[in-house]
Each structure stands twice: as C-alpha cells, then as structure tokens.
PDB file with SEQRES, HELIX, SHEET and CRYST1 records, atoms N, CA, C and O in Angstrom:
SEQRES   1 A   81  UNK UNK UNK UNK UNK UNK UNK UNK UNK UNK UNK UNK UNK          
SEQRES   2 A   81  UNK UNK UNK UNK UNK UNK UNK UNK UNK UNK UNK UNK UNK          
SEQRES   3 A   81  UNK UNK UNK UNK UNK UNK UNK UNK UNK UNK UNK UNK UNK          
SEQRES   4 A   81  UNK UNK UNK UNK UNK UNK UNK UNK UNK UNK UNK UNK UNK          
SEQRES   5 A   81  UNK UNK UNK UNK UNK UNK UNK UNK UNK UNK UNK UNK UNK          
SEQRES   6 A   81  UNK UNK UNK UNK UNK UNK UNK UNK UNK UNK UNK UNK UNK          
SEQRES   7 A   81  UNK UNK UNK                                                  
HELIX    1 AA1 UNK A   10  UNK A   13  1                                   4    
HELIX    2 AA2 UNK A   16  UNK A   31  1                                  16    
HELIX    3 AA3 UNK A   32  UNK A   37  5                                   6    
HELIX    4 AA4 UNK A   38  UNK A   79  1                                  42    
CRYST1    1.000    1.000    1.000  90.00  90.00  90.00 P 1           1          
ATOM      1  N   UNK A   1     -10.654 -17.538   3.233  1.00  0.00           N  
ATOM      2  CA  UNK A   1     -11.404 -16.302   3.336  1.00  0.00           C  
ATOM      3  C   UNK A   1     -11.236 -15.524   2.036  1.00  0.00           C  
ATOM      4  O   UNK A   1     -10.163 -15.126   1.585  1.00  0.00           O  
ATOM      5  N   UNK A   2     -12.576 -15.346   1.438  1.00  0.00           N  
ATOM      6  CA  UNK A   2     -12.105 -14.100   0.060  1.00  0.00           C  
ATOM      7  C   UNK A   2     -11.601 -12.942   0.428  1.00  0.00           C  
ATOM      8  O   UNK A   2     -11.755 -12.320   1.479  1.00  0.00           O  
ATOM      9  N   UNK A   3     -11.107 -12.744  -0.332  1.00  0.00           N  
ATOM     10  CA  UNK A   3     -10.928 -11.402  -0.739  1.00  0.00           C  
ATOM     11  C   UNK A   3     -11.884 -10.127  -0.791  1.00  0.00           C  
ATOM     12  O   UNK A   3     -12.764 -10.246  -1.643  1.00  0.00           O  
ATOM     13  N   UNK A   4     -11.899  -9.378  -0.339  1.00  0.00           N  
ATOM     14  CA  UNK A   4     -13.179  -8.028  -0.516  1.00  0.00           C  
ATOM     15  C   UNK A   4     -12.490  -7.760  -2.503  1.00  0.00           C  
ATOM     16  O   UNK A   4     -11.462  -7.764  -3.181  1.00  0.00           O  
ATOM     17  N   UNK A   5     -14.333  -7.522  -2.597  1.00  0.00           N  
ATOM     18  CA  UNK A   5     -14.554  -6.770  -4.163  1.00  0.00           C  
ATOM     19  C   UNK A   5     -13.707  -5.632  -4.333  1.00  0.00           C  
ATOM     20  O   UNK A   5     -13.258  -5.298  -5.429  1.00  0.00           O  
ATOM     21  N   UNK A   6     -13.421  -4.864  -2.955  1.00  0.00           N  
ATOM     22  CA  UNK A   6     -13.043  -3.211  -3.270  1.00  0.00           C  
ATOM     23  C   UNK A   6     -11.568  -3.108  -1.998  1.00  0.00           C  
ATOM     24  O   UNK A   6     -11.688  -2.908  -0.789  1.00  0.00           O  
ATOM     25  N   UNK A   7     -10.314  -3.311  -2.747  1.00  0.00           N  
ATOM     26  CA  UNK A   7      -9.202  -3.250  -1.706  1.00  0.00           C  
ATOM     27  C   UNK A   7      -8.865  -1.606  -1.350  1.00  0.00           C  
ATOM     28  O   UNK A   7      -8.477  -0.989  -2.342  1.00  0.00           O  
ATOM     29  N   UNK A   8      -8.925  -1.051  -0.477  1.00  0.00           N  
ATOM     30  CA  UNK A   8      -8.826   0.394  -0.107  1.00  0.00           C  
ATOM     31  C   UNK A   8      -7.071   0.470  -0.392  1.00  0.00           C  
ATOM     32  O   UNK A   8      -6.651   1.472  -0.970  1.00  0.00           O  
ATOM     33  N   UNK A   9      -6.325  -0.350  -0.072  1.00  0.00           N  
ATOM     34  CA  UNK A   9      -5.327   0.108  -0.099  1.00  0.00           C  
ATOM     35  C   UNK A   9      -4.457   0.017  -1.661  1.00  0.00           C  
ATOM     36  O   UNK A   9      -3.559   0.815  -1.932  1.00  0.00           O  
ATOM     37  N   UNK A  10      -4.834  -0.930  -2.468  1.00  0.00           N  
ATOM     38  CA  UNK A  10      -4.559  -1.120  -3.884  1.00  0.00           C  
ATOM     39  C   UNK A  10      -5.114   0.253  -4.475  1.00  0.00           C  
ATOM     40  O   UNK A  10      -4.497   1.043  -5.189  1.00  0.00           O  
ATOM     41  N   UNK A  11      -6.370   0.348  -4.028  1.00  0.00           N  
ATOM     42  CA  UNK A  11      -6.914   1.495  -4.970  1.00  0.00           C  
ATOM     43  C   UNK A  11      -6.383   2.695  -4.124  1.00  0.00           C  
ATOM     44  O   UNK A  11      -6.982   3.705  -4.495  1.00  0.00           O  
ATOM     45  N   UNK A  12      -5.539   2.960  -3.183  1.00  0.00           N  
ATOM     46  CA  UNK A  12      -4.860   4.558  -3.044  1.00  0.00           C  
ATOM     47  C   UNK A  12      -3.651   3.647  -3.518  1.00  0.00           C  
ATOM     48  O   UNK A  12      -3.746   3.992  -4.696  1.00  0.00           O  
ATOM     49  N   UNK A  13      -2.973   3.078  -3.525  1.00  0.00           N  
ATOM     50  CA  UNK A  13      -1.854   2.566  -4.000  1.00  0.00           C  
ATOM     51  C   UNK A  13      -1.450   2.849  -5.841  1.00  0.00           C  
ATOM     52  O   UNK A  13      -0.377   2.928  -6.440  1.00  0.00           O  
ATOM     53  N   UNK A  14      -2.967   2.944  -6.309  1.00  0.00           N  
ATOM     54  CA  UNK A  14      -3.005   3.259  -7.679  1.00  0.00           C  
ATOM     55  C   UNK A  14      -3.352   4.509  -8.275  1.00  0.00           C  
ATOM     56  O   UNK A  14      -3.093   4.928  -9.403  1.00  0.00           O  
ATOM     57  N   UNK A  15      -4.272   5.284  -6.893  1.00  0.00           N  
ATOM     58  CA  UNK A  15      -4.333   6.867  -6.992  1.00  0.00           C  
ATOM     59  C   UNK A  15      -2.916   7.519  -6.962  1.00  0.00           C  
ATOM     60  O   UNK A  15      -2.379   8.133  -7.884  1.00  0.00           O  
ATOM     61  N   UNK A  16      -2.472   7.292  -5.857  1.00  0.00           N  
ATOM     62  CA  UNK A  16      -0.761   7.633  -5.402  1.00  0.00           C  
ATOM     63  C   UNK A  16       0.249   7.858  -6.576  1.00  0.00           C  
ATOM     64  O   UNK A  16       0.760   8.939  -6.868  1.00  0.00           O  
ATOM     65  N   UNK A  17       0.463   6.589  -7.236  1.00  0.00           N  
ATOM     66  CA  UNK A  17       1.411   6.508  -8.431  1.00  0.00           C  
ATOM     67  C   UNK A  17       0.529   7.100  -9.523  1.00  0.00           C  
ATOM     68  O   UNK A  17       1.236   7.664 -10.358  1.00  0.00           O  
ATOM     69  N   UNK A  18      -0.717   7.165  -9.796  1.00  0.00           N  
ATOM     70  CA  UNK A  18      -1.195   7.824 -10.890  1.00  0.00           C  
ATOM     71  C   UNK A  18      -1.485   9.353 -10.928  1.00  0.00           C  
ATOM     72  O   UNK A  18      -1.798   9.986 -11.936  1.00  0.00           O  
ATOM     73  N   UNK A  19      -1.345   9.803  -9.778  1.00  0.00           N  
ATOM     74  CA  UNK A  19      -1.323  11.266  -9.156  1.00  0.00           C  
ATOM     75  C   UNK A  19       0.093  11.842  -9.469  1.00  0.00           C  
ATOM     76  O   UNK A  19       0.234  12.794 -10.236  1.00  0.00           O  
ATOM     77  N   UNK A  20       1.127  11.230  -8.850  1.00  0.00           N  
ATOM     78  CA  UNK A  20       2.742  11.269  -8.943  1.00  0.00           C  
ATOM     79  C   UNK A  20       3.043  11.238 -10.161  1.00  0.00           C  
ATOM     80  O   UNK A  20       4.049  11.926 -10.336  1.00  0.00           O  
ATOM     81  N   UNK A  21       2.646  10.751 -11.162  1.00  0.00           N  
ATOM     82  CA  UNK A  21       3.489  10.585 -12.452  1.00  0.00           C  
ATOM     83  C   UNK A  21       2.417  11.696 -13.395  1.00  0.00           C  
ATOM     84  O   UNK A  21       2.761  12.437 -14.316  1.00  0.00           O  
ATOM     85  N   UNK A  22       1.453  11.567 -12.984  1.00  0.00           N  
ATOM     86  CA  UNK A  22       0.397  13.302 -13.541  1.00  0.00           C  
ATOM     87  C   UNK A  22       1.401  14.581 -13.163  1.00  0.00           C  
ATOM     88  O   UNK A  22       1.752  15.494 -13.910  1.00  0.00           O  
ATOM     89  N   UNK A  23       1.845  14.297 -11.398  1.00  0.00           N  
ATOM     90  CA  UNK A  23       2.727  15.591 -11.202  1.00  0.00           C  
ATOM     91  C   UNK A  23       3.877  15.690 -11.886  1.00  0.00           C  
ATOM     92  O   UNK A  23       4.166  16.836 -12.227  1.00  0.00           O  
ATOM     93  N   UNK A  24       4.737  14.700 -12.237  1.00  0.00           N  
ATOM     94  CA  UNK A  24       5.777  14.790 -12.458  1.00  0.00           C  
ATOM     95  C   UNK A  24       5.451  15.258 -14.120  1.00  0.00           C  
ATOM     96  O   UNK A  24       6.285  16.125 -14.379  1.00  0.00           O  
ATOM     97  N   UNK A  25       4.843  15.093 -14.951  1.00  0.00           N  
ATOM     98  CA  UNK A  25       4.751  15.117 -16.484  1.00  0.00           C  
ATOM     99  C   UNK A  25       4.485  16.358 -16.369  1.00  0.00           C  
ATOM    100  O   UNK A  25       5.096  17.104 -17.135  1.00  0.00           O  
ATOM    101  N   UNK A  26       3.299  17.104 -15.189  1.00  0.00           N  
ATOM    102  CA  UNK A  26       3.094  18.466 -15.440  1.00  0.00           C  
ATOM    103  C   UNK A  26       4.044  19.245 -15.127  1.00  0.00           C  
ATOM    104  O   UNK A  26       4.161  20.091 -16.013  1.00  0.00           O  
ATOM    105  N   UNK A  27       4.949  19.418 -14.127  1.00  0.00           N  
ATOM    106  CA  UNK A  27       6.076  20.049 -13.521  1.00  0.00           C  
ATOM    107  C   UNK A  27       6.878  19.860 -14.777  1.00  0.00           C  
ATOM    108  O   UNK A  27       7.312  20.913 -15.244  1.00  0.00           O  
ATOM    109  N   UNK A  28       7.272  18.405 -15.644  1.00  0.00           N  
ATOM    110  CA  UNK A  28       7.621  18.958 -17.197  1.00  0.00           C  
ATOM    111  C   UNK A  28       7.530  20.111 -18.218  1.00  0.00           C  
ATOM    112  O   UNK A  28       8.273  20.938 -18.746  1.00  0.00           O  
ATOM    113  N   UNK A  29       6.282  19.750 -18.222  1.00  0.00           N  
ATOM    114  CA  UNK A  29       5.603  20.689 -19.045  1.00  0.00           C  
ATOM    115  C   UNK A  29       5.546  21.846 -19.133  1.00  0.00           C  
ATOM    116  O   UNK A  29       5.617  22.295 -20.277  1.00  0.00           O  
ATOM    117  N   UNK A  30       5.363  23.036 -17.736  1.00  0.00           N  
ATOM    118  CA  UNK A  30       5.017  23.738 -17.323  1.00  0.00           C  
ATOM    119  C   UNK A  30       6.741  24.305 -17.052  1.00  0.00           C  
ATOM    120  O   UNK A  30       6.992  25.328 -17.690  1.00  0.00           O  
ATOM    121  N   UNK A  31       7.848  23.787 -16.245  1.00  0.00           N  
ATOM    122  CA  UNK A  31       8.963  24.273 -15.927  1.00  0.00           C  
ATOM    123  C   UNK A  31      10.015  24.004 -16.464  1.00  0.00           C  
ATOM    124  O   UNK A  31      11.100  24.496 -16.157  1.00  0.00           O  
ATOM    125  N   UNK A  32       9.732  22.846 -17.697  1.00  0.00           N  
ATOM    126  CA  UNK A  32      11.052  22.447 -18.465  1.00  0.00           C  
ATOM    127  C   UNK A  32      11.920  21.797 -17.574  1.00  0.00           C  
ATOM    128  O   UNK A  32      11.546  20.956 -16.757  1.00  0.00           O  
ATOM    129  N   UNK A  33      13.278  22.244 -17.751  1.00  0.00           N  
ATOM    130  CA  UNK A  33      14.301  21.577 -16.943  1.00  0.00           C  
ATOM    131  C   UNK A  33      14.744  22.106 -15.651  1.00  0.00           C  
ATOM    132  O   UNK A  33      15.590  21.594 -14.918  1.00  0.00           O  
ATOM    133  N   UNK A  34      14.115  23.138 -15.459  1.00  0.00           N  
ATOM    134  CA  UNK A  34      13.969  23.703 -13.927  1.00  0.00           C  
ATOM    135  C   UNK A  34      13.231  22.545 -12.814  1.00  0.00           C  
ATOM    136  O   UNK A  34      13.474  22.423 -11.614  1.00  0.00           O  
ATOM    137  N   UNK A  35      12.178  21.696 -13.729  1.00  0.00           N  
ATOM    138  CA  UNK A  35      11.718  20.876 -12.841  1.00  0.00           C  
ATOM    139  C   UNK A  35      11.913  19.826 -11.991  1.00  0.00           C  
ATOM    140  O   UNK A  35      11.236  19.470 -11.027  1.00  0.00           O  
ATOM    141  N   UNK A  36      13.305  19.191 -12.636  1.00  0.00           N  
ATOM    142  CA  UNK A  36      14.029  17.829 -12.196  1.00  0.00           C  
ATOM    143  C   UNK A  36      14.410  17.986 -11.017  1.00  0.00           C  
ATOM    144  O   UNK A  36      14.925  16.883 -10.831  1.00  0.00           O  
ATOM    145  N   UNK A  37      14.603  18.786  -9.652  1.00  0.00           N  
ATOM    146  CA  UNK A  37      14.812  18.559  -8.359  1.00  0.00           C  
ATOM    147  C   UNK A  37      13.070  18.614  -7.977  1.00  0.00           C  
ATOM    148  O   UNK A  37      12.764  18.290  -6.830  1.00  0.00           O  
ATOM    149  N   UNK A  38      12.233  18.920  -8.704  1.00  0.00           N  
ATOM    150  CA  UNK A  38      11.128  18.791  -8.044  1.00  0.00           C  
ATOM    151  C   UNK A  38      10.282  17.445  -8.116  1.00  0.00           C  
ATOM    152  O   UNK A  38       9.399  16.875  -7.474  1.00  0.00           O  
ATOM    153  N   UNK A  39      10.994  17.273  -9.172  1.00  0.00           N  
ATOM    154  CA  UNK A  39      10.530  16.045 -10.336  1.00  0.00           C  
ATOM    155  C   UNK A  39      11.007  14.580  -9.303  1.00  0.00           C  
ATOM    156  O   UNK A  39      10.472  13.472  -9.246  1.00  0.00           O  
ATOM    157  N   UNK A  40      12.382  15.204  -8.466  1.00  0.00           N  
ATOM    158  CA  UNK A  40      13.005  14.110  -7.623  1.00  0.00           C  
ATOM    159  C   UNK A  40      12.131  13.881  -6.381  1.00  0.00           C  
ATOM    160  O   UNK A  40      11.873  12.755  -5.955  1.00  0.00           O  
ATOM    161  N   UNK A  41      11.599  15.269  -5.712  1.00  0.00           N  
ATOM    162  CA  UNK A  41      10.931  15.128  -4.372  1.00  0.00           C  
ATOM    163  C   UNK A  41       9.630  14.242  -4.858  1.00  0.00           C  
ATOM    164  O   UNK A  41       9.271  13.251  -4.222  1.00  0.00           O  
ATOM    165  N   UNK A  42       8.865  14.759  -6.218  1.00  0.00           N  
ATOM    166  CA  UNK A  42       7.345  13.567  -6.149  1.00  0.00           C  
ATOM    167  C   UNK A  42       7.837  12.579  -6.260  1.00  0.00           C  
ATOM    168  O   UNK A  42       7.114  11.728  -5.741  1.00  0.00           O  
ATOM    169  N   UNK A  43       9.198  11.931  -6.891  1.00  0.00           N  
ATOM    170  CA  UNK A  43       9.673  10.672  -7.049  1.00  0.00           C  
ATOM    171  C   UNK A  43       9.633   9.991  -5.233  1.00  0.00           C  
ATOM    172  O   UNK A  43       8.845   9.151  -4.799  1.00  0.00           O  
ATOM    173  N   UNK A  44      10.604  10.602  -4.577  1.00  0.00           N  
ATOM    174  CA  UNK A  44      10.843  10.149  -3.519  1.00  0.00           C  
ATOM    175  C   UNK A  44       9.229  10.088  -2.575  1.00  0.00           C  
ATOM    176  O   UNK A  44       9.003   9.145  -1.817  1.00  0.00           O  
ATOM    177  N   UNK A  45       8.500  10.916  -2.720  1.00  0.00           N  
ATOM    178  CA  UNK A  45       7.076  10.758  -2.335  1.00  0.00           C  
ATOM    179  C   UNK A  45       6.703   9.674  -2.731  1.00  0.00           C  
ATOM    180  O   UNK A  45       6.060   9.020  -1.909  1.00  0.00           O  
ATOM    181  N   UNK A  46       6.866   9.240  -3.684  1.00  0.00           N  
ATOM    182  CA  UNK A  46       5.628   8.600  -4.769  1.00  0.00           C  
ATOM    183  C   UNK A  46       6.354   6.766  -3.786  1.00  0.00           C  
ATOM    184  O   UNK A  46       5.721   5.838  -3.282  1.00  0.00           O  
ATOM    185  N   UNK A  47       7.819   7.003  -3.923  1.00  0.00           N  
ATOM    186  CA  UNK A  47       8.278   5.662  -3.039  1.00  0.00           C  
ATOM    187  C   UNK A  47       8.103   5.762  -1.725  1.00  0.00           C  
ATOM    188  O   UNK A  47       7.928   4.579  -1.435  1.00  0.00           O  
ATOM    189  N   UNK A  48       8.050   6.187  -1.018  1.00  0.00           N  
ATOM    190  CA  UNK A  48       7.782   6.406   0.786  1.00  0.00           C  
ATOM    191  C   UNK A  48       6.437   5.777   0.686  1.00  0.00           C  
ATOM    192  O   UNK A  48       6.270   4.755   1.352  1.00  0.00           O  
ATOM    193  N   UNK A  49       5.048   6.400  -0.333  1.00  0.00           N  
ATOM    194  CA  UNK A  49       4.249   5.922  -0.405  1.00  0.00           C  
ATOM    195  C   UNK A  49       4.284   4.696  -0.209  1.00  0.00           C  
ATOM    196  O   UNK A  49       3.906   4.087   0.791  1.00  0.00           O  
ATOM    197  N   UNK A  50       4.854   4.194  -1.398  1.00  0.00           N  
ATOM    198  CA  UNK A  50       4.490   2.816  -1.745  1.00  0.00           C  
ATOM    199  C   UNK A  50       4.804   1.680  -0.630  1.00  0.00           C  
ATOM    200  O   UNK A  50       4.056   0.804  -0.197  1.00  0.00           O  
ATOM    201  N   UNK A  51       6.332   2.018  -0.263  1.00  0.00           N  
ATOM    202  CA  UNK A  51       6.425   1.310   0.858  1.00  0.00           C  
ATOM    203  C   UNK A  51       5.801   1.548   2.081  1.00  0.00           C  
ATOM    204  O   UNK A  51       6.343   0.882   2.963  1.00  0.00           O  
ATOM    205  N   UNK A  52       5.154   2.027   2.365  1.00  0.00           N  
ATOM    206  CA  UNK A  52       4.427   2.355   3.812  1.00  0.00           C  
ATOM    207  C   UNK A  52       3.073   1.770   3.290  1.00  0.00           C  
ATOM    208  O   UNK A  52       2.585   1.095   4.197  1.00  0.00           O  
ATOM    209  N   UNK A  53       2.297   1.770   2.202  1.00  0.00           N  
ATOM    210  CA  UNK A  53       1.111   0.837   1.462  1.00  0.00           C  
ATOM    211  C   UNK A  53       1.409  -0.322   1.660  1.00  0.00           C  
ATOM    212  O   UNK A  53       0.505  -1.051   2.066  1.00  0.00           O  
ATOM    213  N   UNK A  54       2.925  -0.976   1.423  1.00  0.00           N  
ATOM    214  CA  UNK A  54       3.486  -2.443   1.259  1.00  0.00           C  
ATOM    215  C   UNK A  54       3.520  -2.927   3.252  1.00  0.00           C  
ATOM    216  O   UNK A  54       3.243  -4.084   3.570  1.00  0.00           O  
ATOM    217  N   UNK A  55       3.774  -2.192   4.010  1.00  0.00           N  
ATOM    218  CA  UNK A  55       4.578  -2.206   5.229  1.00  0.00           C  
ATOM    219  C   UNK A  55       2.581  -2.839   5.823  1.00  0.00           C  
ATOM    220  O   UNK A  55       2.072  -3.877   6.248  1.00  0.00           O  
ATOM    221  N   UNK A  56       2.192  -1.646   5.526  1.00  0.00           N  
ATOM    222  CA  UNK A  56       0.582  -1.428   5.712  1.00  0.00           C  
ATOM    223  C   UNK A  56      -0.101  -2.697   5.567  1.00  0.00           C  
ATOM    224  O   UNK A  56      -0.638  -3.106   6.596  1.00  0.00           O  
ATOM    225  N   UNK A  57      -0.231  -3.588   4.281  1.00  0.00           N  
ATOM    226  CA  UNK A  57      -0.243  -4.507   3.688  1.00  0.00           C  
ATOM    227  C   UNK A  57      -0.056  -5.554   4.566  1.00  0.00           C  
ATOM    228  O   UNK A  57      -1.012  -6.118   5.097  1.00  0.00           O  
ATOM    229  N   UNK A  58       1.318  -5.922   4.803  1.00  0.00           N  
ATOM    230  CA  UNK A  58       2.189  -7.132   5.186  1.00  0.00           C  
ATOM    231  C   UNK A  58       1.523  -6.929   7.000  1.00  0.00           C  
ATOM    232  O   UNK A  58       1.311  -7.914   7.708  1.00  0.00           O  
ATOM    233  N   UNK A  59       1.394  -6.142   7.260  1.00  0.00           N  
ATOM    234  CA  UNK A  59       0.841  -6.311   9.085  1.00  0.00           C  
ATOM    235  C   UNK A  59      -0.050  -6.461   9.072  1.00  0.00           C  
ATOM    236  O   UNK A  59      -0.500  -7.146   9.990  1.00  0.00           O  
ATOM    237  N   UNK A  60      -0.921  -5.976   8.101  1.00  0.00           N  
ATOM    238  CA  UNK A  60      -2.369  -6.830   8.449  1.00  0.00           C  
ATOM    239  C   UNK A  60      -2.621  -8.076   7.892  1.00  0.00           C  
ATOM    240  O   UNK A  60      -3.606  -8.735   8.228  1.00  0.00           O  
ATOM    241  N   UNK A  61      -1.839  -8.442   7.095  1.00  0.00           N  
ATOM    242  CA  UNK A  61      -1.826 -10.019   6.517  1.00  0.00           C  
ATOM    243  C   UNK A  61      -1.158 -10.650   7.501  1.00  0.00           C  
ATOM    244  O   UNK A  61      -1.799 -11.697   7.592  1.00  0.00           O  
ATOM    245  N   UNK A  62      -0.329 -10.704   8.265  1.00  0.00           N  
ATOM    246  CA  UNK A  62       0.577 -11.214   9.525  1.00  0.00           C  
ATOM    247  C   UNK A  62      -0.672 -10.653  10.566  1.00  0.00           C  
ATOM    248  O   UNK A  62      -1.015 -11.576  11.304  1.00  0.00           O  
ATOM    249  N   UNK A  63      -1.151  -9.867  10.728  1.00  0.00           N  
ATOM    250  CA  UNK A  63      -2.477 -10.052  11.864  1.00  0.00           C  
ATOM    251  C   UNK A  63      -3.507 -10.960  11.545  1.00  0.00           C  
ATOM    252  O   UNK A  63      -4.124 -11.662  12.346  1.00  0.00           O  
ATOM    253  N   UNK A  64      -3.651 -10.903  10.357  1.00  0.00           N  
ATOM    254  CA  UNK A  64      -5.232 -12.130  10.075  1.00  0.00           C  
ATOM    255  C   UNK A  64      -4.910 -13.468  10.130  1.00  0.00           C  
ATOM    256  O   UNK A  64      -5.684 -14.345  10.514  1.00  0.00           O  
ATOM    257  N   UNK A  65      -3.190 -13.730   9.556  1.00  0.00           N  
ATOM    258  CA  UNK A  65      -2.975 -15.266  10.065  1.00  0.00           C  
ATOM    259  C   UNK A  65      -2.933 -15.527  11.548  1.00  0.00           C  
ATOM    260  O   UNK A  65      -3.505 -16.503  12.034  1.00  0.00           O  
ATOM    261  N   UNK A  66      -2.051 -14.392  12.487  1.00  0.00           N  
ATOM    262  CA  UNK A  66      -2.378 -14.230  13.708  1.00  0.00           C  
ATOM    263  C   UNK A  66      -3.998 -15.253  14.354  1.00  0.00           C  
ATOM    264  O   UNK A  66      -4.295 -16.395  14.706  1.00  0.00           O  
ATOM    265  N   UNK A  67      -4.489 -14.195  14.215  1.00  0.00           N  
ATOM    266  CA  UNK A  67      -6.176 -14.534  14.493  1.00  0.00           C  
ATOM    267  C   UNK A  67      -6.398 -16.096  13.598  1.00  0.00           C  
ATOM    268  O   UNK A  67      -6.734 -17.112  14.205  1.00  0.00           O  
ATOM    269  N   UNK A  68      -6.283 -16.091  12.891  1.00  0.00           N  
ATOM    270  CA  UNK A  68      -6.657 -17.216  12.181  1.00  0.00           C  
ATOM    271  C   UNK A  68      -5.737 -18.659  13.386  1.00  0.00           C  
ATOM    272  O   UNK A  68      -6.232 -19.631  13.957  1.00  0.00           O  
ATOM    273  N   UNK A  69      -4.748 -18.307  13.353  1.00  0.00           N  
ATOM    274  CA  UNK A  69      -3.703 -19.411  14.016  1.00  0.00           C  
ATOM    275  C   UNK A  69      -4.606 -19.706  15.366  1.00  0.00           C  
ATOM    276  O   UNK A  69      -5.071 -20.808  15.659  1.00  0.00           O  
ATOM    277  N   UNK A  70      -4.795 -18.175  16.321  1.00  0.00           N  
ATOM    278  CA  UNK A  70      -5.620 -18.630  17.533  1.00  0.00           C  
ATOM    279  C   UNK A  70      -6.891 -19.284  16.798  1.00  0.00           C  
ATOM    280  O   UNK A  70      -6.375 -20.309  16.351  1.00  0.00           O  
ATOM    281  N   UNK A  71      -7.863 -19.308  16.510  1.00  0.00           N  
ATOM    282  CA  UNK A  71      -9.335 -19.166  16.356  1.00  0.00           C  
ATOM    283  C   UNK A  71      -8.626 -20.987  16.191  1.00  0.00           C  
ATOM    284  O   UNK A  71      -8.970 -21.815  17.034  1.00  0.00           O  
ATOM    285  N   UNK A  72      -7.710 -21.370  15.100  1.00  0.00           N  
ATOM    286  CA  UNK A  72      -7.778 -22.938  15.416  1.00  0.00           C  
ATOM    287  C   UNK A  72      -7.153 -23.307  16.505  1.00  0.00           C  
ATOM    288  O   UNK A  72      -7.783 -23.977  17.324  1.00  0.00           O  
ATOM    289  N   UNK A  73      -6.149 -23.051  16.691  1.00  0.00           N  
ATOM    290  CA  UNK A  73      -5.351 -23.203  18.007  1.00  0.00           C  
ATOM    291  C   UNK A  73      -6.978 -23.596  19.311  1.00  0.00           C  
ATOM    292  O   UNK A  73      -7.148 -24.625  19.963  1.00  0.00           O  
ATOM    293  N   UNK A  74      -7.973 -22.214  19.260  1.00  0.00           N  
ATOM    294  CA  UNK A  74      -8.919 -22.586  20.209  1.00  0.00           C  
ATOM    295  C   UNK A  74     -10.139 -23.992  19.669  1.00  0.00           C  
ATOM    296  O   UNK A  74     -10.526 -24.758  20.552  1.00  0.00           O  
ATOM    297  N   UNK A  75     -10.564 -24.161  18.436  1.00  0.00           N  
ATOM    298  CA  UNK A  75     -10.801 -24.692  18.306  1.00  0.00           C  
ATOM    299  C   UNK A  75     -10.677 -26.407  18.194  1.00  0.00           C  
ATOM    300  O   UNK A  75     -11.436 -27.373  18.279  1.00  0.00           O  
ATOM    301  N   UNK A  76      -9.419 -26.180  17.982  1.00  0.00           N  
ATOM    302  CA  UNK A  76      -8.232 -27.664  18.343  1.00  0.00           C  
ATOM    303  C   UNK A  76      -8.896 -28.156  19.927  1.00  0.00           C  
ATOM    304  O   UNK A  76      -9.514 -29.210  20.077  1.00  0.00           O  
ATOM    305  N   UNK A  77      -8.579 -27.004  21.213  1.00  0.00           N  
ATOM    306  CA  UNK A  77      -8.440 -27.048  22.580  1.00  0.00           C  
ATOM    307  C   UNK A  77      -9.895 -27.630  23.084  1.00  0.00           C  
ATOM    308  O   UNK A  77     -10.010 -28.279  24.124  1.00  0.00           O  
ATOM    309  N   UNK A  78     -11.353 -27.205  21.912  1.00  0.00           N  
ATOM    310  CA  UNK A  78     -12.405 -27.559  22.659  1.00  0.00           C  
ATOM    311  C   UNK A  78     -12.786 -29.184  21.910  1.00  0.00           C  
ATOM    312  O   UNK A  78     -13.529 -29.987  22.475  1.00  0.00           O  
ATOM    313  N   UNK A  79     -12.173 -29.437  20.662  1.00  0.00           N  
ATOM    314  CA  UNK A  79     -12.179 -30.851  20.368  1.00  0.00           C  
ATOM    315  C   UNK A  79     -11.830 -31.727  21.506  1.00  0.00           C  
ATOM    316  O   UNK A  79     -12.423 -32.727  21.908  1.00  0.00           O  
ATOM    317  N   UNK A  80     -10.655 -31.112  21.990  1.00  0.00           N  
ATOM    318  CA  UNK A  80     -10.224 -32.323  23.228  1.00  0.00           C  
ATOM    319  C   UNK A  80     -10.484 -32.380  24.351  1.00  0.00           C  
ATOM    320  O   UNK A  80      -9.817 -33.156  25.036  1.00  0.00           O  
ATOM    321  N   UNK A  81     -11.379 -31.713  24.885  1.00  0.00           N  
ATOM    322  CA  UNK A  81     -12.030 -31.654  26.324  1.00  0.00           C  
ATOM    323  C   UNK A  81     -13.482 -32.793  25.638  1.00  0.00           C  
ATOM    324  O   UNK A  81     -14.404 -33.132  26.380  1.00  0.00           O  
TER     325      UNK A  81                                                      
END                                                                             
C-alpha cells in the first residue's frame, strides 16, 4: 500500500519543532537570560509533542497491519471452502 502524497502527522510533527525552536530563539532575544526556565517548558512541550506524534504513529501502523493480517487471514479461509 503507498504511502499518501501529504502525511498530516509529519507535517504537524515539523510545524511543532519549527514553532518551538522560533519560540525558544524569540524568548532569547526578547528576555535574555531571564528566559531559560521558559526556554525549558517549550523544550519539554516541544518533546511530549513529539512523542505522542511517535505513540500516534506506531498505533496506527500496528492497526493497518492488524486489518491487513485479517483481510488475508479471511481471504486464506474462502480459498479453502
């Protein structure tokens, strides 16, 4: 089965970290060294993200082999009748 042209979750996966590291450079910029506990919370955001994208990912790839396993599994069952 291909692949879709347009993955929804790669492309927020790449908004996410490219949003996060925009925040973090501006909270630089703007607060100096006042910023580094804030600088820590988009960090820790920016990973919760990612793994819940990855978690997101991996269950629906473990659901489509799912389906895939029945669909032959049934198809196997009507060969042999």
């Amino acid at each position: 089965m291909p692949s879709p042209a347009f993955d929804k979750l790669r492309a927020l996966a790449i908004g996410s970290q490219a949003i996060g590291l925009i925040l973090i450079m501006t909270l630089e910029t703007v607060m100096g060294n006042a910023a580094r506990p804030w600088q820590g919370v988009v960090l820790a955001a920016m990973l919760i993200t990612a793994l819940t994208i990855a978690l997101v990912r991996l269950y629906r790839r473990k659901r489509l082999q799912k389906q895939l396993a029945e669909r032959r599994r049934y198809l196997e069952e009507g060969e042999e009748r």
